[in-house]
C-alpha positions in Angstrom: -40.1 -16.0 -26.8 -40.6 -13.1 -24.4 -38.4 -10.9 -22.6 -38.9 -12.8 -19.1 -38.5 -16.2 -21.0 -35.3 -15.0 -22.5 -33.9 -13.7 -19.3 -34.7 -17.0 -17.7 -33.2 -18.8 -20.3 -29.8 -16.7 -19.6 -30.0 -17.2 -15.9 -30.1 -21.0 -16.8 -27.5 -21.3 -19.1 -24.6 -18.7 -17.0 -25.2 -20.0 -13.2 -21.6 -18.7 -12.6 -22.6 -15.2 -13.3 -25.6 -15.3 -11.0 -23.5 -17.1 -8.2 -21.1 -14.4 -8.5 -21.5 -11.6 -6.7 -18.9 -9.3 -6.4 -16.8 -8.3 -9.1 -13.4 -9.5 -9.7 -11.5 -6.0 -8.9 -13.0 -6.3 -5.4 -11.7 -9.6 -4.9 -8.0 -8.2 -6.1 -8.6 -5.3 -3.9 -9.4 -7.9 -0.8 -6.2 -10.0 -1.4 -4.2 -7.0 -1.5 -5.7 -6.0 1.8 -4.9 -9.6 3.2 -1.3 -9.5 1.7 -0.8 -6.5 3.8 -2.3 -7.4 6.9 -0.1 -10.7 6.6 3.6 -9.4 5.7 3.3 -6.4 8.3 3.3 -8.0 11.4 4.2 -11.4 13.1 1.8 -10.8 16.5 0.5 -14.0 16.5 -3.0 -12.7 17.6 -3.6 -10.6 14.3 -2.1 -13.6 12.2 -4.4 -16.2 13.6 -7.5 -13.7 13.0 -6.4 -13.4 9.9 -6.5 -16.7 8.7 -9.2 -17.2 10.5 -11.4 -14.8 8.6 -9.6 -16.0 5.0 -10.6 -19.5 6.0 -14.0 -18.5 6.9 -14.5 -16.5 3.5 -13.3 -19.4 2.0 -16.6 -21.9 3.5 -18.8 -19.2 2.6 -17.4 -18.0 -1.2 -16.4 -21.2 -2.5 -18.9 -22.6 -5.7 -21.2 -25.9 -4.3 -19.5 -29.4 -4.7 -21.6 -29.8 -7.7 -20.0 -26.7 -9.9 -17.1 -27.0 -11.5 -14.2 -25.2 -9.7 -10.6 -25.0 -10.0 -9.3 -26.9 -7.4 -5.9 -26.2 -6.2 -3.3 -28.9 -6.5 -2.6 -29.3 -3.2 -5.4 -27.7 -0.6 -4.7 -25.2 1.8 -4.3 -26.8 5.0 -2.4 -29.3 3.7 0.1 -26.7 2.3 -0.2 -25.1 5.8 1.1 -27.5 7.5 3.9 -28.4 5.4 5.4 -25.0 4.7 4.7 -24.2 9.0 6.8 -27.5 10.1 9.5 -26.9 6.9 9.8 -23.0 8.6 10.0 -23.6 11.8 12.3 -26.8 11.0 14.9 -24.3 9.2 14.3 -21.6 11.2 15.4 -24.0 14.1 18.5 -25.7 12.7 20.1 -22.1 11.0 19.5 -19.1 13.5 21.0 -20.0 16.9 19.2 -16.8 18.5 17.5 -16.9 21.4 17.8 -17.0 25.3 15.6 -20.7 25.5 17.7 -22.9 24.7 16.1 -26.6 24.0 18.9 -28.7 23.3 22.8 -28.1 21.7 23.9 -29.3 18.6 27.5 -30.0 17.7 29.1 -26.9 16.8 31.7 -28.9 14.7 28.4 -29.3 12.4 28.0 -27.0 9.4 25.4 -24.2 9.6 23.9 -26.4 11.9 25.6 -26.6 15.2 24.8 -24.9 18.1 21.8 -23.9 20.4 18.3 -24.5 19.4 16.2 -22.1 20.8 12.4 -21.6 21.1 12.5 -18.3 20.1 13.8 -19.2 16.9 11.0 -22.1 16.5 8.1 -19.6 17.0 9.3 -16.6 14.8 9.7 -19.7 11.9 6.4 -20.4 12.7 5.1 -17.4 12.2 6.8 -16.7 9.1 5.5 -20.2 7.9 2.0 -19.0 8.6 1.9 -15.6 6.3 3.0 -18.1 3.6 0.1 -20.5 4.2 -2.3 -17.1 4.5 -1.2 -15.8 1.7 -1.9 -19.3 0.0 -4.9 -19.3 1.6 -6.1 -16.2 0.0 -5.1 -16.7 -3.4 -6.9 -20.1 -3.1 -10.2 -18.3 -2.4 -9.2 -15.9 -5.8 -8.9 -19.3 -7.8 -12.1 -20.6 -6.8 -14.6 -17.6 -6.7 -13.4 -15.6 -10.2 -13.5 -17.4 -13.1 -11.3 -17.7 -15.7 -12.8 -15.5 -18.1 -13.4 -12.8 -15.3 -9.8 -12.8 -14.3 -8.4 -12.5 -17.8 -10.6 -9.1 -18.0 -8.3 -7.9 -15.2 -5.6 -8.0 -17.2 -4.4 -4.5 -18.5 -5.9 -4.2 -22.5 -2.4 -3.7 -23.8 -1.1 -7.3 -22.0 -4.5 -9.7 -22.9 -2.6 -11.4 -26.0 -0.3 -12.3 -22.8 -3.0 -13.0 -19.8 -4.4 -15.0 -23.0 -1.3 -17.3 -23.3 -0.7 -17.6 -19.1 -4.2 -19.1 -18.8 -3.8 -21.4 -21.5 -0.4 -22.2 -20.0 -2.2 -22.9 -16.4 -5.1 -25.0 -18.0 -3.0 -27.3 -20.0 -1.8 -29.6 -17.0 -5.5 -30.1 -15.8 -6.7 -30.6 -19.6 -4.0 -33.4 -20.0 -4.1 -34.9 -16.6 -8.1 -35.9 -17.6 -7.2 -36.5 -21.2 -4.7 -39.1 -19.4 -7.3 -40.4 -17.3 -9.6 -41.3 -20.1 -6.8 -43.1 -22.2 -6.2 -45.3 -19.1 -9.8 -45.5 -18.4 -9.9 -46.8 -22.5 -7.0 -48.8 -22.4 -8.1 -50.9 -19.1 -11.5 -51.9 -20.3 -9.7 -53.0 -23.7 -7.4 -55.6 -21.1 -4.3 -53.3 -20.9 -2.4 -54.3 -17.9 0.9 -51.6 -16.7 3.6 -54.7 -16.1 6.5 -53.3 -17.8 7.7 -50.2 -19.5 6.7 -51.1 -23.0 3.1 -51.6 -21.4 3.1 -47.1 -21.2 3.4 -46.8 -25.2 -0.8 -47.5 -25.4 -0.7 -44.5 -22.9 2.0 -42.2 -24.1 1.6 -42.1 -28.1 -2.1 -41.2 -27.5 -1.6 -38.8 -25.0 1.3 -37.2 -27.0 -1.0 -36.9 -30.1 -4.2 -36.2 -28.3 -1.9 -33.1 -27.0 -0.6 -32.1 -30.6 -3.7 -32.0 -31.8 -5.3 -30.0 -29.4 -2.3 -27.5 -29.8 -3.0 -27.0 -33.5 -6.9 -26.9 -32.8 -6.8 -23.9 -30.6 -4.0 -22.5 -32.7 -6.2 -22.4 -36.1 -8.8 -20.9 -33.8 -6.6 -17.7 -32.8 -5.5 -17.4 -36.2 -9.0 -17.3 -37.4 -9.9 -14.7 -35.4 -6.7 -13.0 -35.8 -5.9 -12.7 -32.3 -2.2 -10.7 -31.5 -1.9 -9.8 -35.2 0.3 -7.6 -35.7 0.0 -3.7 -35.7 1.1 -0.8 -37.9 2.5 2.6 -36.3 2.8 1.5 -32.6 2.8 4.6 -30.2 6.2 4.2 -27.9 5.2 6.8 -25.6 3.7 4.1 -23.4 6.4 1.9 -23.1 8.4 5.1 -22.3 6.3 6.5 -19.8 5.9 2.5 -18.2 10.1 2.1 -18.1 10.2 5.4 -16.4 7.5 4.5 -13.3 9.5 1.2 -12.6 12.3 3.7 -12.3 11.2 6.2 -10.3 9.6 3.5 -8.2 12.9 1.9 -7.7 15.0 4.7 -6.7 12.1 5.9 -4.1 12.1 2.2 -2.8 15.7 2.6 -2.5 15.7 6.0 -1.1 12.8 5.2 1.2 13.7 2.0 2.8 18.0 2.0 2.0 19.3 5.8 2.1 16.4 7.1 5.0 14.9 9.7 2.9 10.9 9.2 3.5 10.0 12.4 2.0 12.1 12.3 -1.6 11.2 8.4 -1.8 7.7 9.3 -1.2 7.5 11.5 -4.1 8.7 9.1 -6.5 6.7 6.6 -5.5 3.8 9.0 -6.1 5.4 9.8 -9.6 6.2 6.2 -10.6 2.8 4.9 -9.9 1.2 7.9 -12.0 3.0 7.0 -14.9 2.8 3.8 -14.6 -1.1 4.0 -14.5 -0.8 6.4 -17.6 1.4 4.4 -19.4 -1.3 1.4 -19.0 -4.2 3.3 -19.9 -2.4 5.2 -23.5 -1.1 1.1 -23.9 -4.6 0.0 -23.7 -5.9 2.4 -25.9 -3.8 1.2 -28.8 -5.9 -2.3 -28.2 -9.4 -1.8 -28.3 -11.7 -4.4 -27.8 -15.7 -5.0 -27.0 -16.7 -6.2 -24.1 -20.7 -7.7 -25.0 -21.2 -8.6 -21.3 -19.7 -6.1 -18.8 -19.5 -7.5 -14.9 -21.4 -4.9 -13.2 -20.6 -3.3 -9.4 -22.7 -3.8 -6.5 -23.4 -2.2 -3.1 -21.6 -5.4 -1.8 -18.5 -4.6 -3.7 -18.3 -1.6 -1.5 -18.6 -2.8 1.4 -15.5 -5.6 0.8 -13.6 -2.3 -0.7 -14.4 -0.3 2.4 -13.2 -3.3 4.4 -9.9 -3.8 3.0 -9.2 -0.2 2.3 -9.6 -0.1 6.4 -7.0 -2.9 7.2 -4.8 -1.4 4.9 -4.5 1.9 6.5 -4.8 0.8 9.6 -1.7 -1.7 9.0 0.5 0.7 6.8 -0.1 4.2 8.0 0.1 5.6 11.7 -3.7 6.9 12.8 -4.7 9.0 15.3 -5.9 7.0 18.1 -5.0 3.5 17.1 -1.6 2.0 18.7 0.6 0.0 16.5 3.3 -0.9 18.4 1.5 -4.6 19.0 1.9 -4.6 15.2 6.0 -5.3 15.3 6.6 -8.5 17.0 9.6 -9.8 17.8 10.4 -12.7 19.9 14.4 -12.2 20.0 16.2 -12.3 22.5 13.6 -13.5 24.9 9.8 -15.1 24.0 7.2 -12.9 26.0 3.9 -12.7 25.2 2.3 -10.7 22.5 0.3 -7.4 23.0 -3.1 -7.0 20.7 -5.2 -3.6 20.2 -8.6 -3.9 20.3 -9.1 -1.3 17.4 -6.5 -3.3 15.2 -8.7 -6.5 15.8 -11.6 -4.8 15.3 -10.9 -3.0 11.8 -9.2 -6.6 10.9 -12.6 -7.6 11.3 -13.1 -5.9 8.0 -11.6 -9.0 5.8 -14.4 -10.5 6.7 -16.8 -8.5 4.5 -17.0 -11.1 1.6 -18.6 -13.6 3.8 -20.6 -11.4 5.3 -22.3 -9.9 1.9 -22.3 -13.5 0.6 
């Protein structure tokens, strides 16, 4: 076999690999960037751009019908508009704010009573759309980076534990079809589900079908001696990991609680350097190979480049760019929002993944 043949042959036999063009750190780095753009402002105008451009990266990234994929439970525009109508629902009934008043409750009822106001229905809303987004988003992670991609994310020191959560998340999906072919099984053998005693043909081979799976792929492990245990473990990085929570929880508090930008900066600048030390001395107590390294692209730039944008323009003040459009409040009174044509336009940069697709 030659060189060309064999290169062919791997193209053939990894279409996920070819189909997958940006690395999984960039599409980390572009949720982040939506996260942000989503929980910093309620001006409906970035929001619905926003979910816009999620959505449309969504058409464009997502693997052909005919790939396997994993499919979220419930999709994303159903989710949408269940958590939207539950928001603005409770939003409705438990904050009486507001100068439109659409109709009066009892006030003898609990928590309930009083004036319903529009005000309160559109800032529920609005909170009920970051949480679709923001499901949105995380829907497009699940279905563009593989499973085996997204455990490689996983700090070295914690894969023994990204290892176990992905066998945790795969095991309803495995037993769900498992449970499908027993019924399938059962039915053709004349199996009818009248009564409760009909379930046993289901249940014991389900149950056993699941045992025996767990011992398989715990033999396996064993085998190849995964988490086994290790002589003279180095504390320093746990030390150095305890004290970057710390120091990012006192300049959280100082930042946000006690008005002290500059000291709370600091720490947060400390914490996350230890914290990024402590993972890399952690992960040098766990070496491992990797025989087929995911590669960066021009394109992972670009998506970097465009989330690194929304991020600063949504986080820090720029020259030049306005945010007061950014904070959004309909209380007392509902007017209508403000939008910056900059802010729109460097929003534009979430975008990028479709774009470079």
């Amino acid at each position: 076999m030659t060189g060309t043949d064999e290169v062919a042959t791997e193209v053939r036999a990894s279409p996920t690999t070819v189909r997958q063009a940006l690395h999984p750190g960039t599409w980390v780095i572009w949720l982040v960037g939506v996260a942000i753009a989503l929980t910093t402002t309620r001006n409906p105008w970035y929001l619905a751009l926003v979910l816009l451009l999620v959505a449309l990266v969504l058409k464009v990234c997502s693997p052909p019908a005919g790939e396997a994929s994993r499919d979220p439970v419930i999709s994303p525009w159903r989710f949408g508009l269940i958590v939207v109508a539950t928001s603005t629902l409770f939003n409705v009934l438990m904050v009486h704010v507001g100068d439109t008043v659409l109709f009066n409750l009892p006030a003898w009822l609990p928590l309930i009573g009083g004036p319903l106001t529009l005000e309160a229905a559109v800032y529920g809303a609005l909170n009920g759309l970051v949480l679709a987004g923001i499901f949105a988003a995380f829907a497009v992670f699940n279905r563009t980076v593989p499973v085996r991609a997204a455990l490689r994310l996983a700090p070295r020191a914690y894969y023994p534990v990204a290892v176990v959560m992905s066998i945790a998340v795969t095991f309803v999906p495995a037993t769900q079809q498992q449970f499908q072919q027993i019924r399938e099984a059962q039915a053709v053998r004349g199996l009818r589900m009248n009564t409760m005693r009909s379930w046993l043909p289901l249940v014991v081979p389900l149950l056993e079908g699941s045992l025996e799976r767990s011992f398989q792929l715990a033999e396996a492990m064993m085998a190849r001696g995964f988490a086994s245990a290790e002589e003279n473990v180095n504390r320093r990085p746990q030390v150095l990991l305890l004290a970057g929570l710390g120091s990012w929880l006192a300049g959280w508090l100082l930042r946000l609680v006690w008005r002290q930008p500059l000291l709370g900066d600091l720490l947060l600048i400390a914490g996350t350097g230890a914290l990024g030390l402590g993972l890399w001395l952690a992960g040098r107590q766990h070496p491992h190979t990797v025989y087929r390294p995911t590669p960066w692209h021009w394109q992972d730039g670009v998506v970097i480049a465009g989330a690194a944008l929304v991020g600063a323009i949504y986080l820090f003040p720029l020259p030049g760019i306005d945010r007061s459009s950014l904070f959004y409040y309909p209380y007392p009174a509902l007017t209508w929002p403000a939008a910056s044509a900059l802010i729109v336009a460097g929003t534009l940069g979430l975008g990028a993944p479709a774009v470079v697709r």
